[in-house]
OpenMM code with the backbone's topology and positions (N, CA, C; nanometers):
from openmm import Vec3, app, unit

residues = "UNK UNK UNK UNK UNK UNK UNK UNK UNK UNK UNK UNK UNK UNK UNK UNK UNK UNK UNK UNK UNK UNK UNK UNK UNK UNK UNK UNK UNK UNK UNK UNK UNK UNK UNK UNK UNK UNK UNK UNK UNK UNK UNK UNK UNK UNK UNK UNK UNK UNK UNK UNK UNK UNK UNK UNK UNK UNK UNK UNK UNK UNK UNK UNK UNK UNK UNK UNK UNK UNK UNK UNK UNK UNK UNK UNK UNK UNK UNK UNK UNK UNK UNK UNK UNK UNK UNK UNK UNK UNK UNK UNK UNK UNK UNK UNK UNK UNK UNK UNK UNK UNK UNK UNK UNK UNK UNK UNK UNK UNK UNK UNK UNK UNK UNK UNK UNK UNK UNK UNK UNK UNK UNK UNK UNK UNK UNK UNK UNK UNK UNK UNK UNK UNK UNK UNK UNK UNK UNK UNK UNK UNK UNK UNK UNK UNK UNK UNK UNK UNK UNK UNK UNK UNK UNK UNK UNK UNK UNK UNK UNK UNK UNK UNK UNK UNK UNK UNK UNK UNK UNK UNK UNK UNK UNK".split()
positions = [
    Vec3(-0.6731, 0.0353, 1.6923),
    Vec3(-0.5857, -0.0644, 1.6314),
    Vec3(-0.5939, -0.1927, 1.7140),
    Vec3(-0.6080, -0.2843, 1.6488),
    Vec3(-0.6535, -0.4617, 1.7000),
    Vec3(-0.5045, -0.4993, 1.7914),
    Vec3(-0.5112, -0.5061, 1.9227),
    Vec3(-0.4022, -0.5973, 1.9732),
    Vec3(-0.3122, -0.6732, 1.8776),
    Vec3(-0.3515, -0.8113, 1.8444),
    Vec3(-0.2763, -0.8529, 1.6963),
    Vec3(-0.1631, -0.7794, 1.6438),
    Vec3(-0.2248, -0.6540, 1.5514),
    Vec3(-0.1612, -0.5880, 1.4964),
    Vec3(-0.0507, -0.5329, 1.5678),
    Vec3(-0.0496, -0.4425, 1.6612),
    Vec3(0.0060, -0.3832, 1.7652),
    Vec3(0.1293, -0.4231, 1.7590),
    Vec3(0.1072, -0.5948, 1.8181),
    Vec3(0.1817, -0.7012, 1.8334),
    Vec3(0.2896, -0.7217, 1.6898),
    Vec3(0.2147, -0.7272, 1.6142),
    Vec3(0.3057, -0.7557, 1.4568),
    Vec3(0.4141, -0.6755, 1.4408),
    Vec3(0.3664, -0.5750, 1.4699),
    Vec3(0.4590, -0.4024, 1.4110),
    Vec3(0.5733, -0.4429, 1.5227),
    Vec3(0.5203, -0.4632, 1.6593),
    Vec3(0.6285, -0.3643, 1.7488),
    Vec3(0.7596, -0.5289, 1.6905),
    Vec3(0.6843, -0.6386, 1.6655),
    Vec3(0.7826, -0.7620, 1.6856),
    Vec3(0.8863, -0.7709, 1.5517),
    Vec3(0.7984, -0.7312, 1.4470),
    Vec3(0.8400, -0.7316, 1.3237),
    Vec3(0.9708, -0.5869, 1.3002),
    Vec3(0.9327, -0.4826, 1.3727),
    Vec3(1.0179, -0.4042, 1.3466),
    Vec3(1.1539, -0.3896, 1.4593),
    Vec3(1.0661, -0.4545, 1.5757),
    Vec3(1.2170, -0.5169, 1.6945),
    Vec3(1.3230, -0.6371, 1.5797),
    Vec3(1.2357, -0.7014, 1.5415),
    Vec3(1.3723, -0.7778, 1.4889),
    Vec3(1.4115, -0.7325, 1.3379),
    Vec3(1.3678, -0.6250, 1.2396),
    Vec3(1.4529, -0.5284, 1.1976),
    Vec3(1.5548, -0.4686, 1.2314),
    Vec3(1.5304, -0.3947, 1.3286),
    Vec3(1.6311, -0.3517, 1.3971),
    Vec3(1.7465, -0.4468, 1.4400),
    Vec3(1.7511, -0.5328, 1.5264),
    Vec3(1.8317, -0.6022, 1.5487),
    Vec3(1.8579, -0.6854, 1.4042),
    Vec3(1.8291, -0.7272, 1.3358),
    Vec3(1.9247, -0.7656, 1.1903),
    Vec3(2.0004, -0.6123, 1.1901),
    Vec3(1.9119, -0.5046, 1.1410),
    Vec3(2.0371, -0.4045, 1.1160),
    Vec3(2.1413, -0.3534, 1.2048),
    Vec3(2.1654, -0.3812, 1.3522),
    Vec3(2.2548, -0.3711, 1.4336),
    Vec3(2.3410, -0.5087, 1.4428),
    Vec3(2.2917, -0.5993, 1.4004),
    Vec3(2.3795, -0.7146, 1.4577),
    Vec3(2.4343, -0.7503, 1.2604),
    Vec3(2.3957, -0.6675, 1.1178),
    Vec3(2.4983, -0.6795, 1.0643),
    Vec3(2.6326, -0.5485, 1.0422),
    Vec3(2.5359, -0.4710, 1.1427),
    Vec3(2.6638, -0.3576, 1.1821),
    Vec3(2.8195, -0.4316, 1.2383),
    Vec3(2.7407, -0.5376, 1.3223),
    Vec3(2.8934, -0.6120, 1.3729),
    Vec3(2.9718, -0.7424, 1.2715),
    Vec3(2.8760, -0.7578, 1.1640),
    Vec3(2.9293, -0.8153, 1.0519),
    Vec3(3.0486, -0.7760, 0.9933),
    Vec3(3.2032, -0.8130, 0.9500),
    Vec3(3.2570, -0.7194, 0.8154),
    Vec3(3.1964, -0.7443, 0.6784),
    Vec3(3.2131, -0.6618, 0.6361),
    Vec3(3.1738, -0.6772, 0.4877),
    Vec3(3.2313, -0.7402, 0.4132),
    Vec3(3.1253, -0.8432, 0.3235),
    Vec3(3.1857, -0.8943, 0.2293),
    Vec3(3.2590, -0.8824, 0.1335),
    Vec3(3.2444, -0.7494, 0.0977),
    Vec3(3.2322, -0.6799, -0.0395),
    Vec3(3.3458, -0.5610, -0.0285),
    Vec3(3.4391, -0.6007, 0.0740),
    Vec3(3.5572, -0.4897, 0.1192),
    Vec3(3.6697, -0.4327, 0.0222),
    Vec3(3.6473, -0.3582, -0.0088),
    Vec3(3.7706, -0.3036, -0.1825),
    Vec3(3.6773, -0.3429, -0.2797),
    Vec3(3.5955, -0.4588, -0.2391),
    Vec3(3.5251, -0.4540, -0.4402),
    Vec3(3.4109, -0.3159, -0.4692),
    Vec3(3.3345, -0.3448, -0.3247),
    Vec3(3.2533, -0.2368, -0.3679),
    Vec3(3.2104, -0.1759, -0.1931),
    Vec3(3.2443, -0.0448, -0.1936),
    Vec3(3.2751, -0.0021, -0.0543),
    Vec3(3.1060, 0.0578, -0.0165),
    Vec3(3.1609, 0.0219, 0.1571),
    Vec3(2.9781, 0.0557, 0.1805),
    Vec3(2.8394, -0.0396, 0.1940),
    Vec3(2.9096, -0.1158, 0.0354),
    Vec3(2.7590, -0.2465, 0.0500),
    Vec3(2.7511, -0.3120, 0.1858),
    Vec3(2.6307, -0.3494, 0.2151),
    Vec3(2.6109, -0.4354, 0.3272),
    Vec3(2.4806, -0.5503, 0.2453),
    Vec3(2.4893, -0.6933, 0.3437),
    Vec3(2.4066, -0.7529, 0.3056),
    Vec3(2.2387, -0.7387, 0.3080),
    Vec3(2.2061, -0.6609, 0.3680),
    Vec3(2.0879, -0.6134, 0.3945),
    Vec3(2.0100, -0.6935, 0.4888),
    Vec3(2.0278, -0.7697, 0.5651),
    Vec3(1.9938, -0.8583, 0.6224),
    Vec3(1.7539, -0.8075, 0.7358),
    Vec3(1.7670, -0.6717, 0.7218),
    Vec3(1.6889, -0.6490, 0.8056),
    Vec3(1.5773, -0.6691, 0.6958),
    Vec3(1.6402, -0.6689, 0.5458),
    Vec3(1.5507, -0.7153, 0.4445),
    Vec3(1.4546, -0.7621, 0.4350),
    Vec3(1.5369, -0.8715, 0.5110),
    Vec3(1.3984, -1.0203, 0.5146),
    Vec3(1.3120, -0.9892, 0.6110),
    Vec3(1.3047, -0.8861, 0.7134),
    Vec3(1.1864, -0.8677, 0.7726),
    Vec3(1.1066, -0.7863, 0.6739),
    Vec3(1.1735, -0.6739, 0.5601),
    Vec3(1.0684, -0.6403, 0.5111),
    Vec3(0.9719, -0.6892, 0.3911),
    Vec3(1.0563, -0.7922, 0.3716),
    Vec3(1.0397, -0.9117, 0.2736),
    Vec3(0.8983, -0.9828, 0.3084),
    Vec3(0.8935, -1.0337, 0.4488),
    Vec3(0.8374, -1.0978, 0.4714),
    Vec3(0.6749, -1.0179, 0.5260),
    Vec3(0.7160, -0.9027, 0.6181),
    Vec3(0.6043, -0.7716, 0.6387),
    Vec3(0.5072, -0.7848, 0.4842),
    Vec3(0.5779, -0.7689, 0.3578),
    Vec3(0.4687, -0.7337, 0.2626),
    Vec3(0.4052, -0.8297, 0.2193),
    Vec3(0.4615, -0.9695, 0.2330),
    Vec3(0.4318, -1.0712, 0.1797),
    Vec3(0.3414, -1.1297, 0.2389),
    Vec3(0.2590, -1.0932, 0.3479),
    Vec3(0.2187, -1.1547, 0.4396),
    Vec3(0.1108, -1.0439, 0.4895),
    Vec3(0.1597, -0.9270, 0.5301),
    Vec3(0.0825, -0.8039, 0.5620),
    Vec3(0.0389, -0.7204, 0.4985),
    Vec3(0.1138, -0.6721, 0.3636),
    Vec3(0.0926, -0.5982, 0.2911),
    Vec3(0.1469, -0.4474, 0.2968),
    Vec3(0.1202, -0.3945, 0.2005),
    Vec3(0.2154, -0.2879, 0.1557),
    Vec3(0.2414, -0.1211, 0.2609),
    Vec3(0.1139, -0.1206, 0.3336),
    Vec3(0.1311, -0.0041, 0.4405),
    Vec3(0.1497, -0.0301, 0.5780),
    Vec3(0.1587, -0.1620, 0.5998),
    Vec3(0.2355, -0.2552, 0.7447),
    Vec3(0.3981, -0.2527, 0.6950),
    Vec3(0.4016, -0.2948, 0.5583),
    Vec3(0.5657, -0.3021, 0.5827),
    Vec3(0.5943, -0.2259, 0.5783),
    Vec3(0.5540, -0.0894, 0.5214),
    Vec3(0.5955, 0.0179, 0.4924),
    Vec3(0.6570, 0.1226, 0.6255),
    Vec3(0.5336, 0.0780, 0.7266),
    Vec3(0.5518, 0.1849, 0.8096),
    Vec3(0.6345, 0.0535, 0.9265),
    Vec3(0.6789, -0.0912, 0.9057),
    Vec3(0.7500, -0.1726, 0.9447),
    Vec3(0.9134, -0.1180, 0.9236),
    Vec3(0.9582, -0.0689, 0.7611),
    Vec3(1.0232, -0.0631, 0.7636),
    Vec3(1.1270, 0.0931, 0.8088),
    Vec3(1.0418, 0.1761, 0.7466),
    Vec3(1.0675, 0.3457, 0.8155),
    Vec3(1.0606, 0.3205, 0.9813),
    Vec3(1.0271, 0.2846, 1.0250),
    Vec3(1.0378, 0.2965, 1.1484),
    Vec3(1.1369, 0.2064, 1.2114),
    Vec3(1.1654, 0.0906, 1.1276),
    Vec3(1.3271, 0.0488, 1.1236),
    Vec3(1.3945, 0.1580, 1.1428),
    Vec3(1.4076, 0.2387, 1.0103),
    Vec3(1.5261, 0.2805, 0.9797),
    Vec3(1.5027, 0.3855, 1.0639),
    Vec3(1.4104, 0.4397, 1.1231),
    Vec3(1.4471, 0.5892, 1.2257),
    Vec3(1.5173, 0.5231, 1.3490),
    Vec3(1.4643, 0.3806, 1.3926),
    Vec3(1.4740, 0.3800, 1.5144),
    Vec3(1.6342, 0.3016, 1.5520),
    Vec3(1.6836, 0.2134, 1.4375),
    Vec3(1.8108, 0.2079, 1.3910),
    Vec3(1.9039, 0.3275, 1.3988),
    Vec3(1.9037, 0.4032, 1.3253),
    Vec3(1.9616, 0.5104, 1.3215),
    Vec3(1.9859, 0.5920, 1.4276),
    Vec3(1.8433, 0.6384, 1.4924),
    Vec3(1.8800, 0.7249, 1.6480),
    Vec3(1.9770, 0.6098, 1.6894),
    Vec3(1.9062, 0.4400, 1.7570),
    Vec3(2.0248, 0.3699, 1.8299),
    Vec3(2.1837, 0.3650, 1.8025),
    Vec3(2.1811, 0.3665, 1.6623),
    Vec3(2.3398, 0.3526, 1.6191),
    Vec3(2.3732, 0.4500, 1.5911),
    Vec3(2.2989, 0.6161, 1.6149),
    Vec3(2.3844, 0.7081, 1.5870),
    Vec3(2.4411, 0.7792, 1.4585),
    Vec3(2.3768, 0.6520, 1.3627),
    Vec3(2.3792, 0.6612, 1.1996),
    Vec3(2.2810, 0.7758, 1.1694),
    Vec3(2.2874, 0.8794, 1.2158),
    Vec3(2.1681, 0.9820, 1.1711),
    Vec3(2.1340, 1.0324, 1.0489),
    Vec3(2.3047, 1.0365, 1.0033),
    Vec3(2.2956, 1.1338, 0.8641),
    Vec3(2.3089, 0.9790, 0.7960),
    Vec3(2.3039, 0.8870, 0.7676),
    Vec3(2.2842, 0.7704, 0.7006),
    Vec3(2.1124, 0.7480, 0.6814),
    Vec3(2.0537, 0.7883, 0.7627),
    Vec3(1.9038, 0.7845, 0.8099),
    Vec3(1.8503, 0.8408, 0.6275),
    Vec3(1.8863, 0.9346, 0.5859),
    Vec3(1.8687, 0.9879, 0.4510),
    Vec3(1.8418, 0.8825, 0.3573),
    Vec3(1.9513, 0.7992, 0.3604),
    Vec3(1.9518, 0.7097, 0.2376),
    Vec3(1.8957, 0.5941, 0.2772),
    Vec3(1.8816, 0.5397, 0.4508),
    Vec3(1.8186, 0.4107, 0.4692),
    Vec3(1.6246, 0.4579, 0.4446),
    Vec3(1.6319, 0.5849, 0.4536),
    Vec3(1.4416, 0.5859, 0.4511),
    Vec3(1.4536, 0.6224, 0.2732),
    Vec3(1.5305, 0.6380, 0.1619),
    Vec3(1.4863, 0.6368, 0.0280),
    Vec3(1.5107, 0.5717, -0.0132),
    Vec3(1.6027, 0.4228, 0.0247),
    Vec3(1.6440, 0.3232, -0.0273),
    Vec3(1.4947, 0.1949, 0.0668),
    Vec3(1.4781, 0.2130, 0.1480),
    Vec3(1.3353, 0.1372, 0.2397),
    Vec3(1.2046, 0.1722, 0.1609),
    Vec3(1.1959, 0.3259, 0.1310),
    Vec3(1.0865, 0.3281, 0.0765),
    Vec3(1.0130, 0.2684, -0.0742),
    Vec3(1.1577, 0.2983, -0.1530),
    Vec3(1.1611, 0.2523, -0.2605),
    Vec3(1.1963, 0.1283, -0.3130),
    Vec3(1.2645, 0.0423, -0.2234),
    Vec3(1.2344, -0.0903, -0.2559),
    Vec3(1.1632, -0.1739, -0.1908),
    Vec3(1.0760, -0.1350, -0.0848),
    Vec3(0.9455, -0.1674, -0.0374),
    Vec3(0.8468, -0.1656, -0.1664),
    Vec3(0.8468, -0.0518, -0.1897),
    Vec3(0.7655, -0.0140, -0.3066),
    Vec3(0.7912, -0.1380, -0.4090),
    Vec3(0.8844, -0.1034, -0.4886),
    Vec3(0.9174, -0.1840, -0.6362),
    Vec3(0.8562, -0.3378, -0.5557),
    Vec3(0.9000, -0.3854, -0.4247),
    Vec3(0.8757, -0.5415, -0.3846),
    Vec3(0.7259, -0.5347, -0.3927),
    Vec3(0.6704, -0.4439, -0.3903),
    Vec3(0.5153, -0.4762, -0.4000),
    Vec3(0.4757, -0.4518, -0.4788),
    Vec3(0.5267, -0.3373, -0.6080),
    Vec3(0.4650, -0.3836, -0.7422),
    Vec3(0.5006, -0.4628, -0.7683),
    Vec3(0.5901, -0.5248, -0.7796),
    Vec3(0.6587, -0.6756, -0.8388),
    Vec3(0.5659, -0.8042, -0.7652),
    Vec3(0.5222, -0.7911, -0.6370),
    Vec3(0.4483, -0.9189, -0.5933),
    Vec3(0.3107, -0.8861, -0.6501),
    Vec3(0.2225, -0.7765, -0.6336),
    Vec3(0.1198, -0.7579, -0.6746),
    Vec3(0.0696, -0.7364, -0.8299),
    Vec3(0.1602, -0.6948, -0.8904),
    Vec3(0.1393, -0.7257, -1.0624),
    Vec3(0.2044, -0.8267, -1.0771),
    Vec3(0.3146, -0.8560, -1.0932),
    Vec3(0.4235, -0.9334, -1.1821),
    Vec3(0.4294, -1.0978, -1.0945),
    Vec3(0.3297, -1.1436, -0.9778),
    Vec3(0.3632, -1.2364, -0.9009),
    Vec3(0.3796, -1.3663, -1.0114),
    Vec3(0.3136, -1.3755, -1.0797),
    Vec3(0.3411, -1.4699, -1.2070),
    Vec3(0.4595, -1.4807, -1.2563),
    Vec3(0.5311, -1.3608, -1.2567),
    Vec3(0.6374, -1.4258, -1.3233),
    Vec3(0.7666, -1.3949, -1.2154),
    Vec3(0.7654, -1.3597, -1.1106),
    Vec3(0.8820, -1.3899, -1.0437),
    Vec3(0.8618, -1.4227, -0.8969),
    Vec3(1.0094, -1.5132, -0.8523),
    Vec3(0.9604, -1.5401, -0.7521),
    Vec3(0.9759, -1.4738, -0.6441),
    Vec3(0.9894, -1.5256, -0.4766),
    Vec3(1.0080, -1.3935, -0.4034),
    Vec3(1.2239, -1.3875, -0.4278),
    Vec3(1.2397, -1.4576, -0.4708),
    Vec3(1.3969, -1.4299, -0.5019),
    Vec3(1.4012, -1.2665, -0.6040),
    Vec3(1.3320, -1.2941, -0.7235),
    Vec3(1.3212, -1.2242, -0.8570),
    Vec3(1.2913, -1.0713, -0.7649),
    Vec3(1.1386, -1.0829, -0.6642),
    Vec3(1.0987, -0.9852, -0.5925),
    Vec3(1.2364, -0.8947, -0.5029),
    Vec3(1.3068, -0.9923, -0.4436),
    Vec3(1.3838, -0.9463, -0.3424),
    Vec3(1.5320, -0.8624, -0.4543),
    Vec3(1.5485, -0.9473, -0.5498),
    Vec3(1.6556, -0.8974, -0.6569),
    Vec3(1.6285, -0.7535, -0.7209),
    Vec3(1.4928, -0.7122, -0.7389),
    Vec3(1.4364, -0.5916, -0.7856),
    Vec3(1.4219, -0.4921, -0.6848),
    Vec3(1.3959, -0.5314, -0.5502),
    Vec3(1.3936, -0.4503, -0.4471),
    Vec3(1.5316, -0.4135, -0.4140),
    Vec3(1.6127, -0.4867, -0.4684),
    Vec3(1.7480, -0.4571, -0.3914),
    Vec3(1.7914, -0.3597, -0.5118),
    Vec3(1.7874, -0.3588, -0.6218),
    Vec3(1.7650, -0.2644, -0.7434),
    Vec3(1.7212, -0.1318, -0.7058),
    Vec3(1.6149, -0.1590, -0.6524),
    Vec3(1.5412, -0.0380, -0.6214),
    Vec3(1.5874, 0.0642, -0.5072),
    Vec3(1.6495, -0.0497, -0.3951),
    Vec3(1.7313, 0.0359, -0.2922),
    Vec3(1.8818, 0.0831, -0.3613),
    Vec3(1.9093, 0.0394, -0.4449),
    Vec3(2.0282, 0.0736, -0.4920),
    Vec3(2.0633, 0.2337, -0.5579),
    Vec3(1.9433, 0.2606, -0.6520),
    Vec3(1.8922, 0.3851, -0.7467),
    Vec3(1.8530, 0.4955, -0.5985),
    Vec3(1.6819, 0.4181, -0.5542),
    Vec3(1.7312, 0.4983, -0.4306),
    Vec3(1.8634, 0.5574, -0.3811),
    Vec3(1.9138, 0.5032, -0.3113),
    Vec3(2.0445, 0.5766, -0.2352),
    Vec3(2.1533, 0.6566, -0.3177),
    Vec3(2.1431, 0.6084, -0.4371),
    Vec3(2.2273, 0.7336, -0.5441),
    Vec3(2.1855, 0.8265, -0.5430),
    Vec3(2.0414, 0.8021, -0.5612),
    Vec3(1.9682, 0.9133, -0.6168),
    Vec3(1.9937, 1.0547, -0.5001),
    Vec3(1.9739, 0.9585, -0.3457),
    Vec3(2.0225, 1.0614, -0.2562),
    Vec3(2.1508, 1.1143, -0.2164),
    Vec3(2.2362, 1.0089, -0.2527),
    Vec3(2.4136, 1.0570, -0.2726),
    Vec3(2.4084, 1.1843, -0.3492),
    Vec3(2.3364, 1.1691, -0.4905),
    Vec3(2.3783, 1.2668, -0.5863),
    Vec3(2.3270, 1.4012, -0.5553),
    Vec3(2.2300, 1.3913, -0.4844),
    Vec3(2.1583, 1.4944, -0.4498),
    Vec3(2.2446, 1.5844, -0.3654),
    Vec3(2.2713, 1.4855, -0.2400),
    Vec3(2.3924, 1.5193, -0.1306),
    Vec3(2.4983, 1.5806, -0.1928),
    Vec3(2.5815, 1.5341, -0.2829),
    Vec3(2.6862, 1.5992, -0.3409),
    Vec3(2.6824, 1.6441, -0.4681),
    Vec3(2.5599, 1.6636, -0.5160),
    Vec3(2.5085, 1.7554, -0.6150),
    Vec3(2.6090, 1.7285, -0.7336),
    Vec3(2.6017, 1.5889, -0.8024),
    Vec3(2.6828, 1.4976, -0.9142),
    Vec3(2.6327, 1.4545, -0.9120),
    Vec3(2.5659, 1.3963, -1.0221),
    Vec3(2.5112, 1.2600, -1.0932),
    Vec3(2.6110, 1.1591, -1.1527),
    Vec3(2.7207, 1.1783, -1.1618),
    Vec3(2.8141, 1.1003, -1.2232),
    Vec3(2.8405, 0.9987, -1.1017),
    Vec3(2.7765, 0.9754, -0.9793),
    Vec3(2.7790, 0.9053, -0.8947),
    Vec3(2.6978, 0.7626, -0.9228),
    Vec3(2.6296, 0.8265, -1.0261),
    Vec3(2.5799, 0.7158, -1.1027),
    Vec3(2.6402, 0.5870, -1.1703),
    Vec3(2.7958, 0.6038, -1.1983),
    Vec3(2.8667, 0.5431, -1.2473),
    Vec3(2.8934, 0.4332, -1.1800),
    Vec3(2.8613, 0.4241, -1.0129),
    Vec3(2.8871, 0.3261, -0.9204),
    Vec3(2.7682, 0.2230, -0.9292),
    Vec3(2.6488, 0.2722, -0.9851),
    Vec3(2.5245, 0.1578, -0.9719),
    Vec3(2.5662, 0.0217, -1.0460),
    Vec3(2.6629, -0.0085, -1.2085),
    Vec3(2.6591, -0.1394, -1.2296),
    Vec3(2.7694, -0.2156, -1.0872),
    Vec3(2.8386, -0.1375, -1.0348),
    Vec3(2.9162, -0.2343, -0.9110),
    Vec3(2.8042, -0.2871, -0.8195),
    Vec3(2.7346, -0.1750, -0.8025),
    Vec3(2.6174, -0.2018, -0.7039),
    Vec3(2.5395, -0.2741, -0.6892),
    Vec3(2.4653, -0.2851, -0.8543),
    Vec3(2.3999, -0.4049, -0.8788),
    Vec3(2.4723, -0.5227, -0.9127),
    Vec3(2.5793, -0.5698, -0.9648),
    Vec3(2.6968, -0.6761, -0.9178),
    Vec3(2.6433, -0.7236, -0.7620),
    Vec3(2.6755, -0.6322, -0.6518),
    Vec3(2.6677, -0.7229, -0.5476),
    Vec3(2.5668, -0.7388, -0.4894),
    Vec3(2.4358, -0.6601, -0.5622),
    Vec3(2.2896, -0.6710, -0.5023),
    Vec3(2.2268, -0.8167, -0.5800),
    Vec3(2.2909, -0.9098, -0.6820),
    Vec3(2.2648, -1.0174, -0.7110),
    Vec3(2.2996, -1.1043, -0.6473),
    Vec3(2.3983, -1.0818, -0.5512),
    Vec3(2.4301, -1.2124, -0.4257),
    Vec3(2.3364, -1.1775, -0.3161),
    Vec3(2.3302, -1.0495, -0.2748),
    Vec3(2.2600, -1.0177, -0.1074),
    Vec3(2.0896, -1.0250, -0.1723),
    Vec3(2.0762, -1.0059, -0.3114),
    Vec3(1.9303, -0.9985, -0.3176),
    Vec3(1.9006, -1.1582, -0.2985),
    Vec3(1.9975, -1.2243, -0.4025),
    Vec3(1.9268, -1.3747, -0.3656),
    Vec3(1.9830, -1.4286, -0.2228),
    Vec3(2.0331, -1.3808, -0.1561),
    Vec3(2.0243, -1.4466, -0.0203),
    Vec3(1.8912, -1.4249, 0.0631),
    Vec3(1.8704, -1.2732, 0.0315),
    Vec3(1.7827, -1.2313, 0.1485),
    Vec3(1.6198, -1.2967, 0.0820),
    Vec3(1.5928, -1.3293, -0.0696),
    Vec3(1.4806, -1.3581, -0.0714),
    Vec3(1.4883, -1.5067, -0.0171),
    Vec3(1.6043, -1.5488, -0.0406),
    Vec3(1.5803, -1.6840, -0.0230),
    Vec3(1.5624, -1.7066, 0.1340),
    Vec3(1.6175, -1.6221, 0.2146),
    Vec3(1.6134, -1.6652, 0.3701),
    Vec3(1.4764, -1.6176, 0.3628),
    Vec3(1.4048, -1.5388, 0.3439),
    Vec3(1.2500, -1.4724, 0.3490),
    Vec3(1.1665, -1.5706, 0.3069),
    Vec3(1.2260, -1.6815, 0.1946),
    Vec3(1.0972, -1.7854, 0.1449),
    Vec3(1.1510, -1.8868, 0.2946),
    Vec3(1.2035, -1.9204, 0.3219),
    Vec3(1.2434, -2.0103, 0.3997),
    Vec3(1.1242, -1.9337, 0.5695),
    Vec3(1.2035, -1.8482, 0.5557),
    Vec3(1.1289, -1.8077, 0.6739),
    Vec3(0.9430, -1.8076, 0.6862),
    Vec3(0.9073, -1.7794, 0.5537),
    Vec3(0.7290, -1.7727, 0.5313),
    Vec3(0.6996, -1.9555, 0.5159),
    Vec3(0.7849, -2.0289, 0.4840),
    Vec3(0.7723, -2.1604, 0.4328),
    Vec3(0.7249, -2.1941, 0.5922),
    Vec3(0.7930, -2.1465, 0.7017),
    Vec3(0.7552, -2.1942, 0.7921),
    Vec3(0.6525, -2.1695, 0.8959),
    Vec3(0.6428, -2.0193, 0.8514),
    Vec3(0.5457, -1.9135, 0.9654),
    Vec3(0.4211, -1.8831, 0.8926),
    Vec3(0.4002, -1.9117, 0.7525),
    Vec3(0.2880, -1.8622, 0.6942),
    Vec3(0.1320, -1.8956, 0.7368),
    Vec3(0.1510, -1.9848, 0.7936),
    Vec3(-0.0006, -2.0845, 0.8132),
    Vec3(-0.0635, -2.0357, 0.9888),
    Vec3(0.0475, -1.9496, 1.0416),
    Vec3(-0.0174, -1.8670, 1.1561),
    Vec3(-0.1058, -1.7426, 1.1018),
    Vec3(-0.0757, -1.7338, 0.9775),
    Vec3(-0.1360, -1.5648, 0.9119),
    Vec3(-0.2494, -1.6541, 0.8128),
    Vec3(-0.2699, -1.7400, 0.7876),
    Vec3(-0.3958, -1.7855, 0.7212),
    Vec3(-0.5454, -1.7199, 0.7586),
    Vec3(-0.5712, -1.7324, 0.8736),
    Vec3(-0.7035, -1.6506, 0.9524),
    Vec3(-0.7027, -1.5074, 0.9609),
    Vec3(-0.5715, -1.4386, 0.9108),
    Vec3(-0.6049, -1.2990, 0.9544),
    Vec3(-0.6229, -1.1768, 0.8882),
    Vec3(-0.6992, -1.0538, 0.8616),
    Vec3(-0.7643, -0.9961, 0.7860),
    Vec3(-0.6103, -0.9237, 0.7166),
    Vec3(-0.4709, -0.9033, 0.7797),
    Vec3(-0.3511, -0.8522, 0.7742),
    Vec3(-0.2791, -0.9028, 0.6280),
    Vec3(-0.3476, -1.0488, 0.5578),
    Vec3(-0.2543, -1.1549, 0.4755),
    Vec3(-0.2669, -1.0394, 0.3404),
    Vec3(-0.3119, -0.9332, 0.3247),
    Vec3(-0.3183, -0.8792, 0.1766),
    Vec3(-0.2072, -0.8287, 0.1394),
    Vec3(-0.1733, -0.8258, -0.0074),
    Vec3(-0.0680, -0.8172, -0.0926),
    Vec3(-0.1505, -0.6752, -0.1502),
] * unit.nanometer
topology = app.Topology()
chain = topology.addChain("A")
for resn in residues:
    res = topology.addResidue(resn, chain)
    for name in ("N", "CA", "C"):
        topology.addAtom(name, app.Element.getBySymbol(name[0]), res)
């Protein structure tokens, strides 16, 4: 594995982590409306991992977030739903950039991914407590994944608006 790279992962997934510990010390926005949500803030690193690196850098950018999050904060049994809600809206963000880049932007991208983490984590709630009627919570869910999705794509375009032209030369830029 190329130095470079090395470099990308360990930096890209250090400051994952720290978004997801430092919005641990956040309160939530979303307190009585919809319990649990968080802004997703470590997002935009994985936002930016695919957009830039592509789909098995962010991938293993973002799982390794969420293990190494989790041991630190102790969130273990949360670890469940942050690696099927990571995997799967990693995923959807890269079919959506790699087919659909025409028609949405990385906002549209980040709004579908946050969709995607949303179904994710039911999907593992329901499993957990063996009810599907847990399902009933996804339109709240997606309610507040239309504010945190367009924040986080928008801080992610902001952030590539500025850093993109260091990744121009490097074999890593595939979608």
């Amino acid at each position: 594995m190329k130095t470079k790279k090395i470099v990308y992962y360990g930096v890209l997934t250090s400051l994952g982590i720290a978004l997801h510990i430092l919005e641990g010390m956040i309160p939530n926005p979303f307190v009585g409306i919809v319990p649990g949500a968080k802004i997703g803030l470590a997002n935009i690193i994985a936002l930016i991992s695919l957009k830039l690196l592509g789909l098995k850098f962010a991938m293993a950018v973002n799982l390794m977030r969420v293990l190494i999050a989790g041991l630190l904060t102790g969130a273990v049994t949360s670890m469940l739903y942050g690696f099927a809600g990571a995997f799967f809206s990693t995923l959807a963000m890269w079919i959506t950039l790699y087919f659909f880049s025409n028609y949405f932007s990385l906002i549209g991208v980040s709004l579908l991914g946050a969709l995607a983490h949303n179904i994710a984590q039911l999907s593992v709630a329901s499993l957990i407590i063996q009810n599907p009627r847990i399902f009933i919570y996804l339109p709240v869910m997606m309610f507040s994944s239309i504010f945190t999705g367009f924040f986080i794509g928008l801080a992610a375009f902001f952030v590539l608006e500025k850093i993109s032209f260091h990744f121009k030369d490097t074999s890593y830029n595939t979608i």
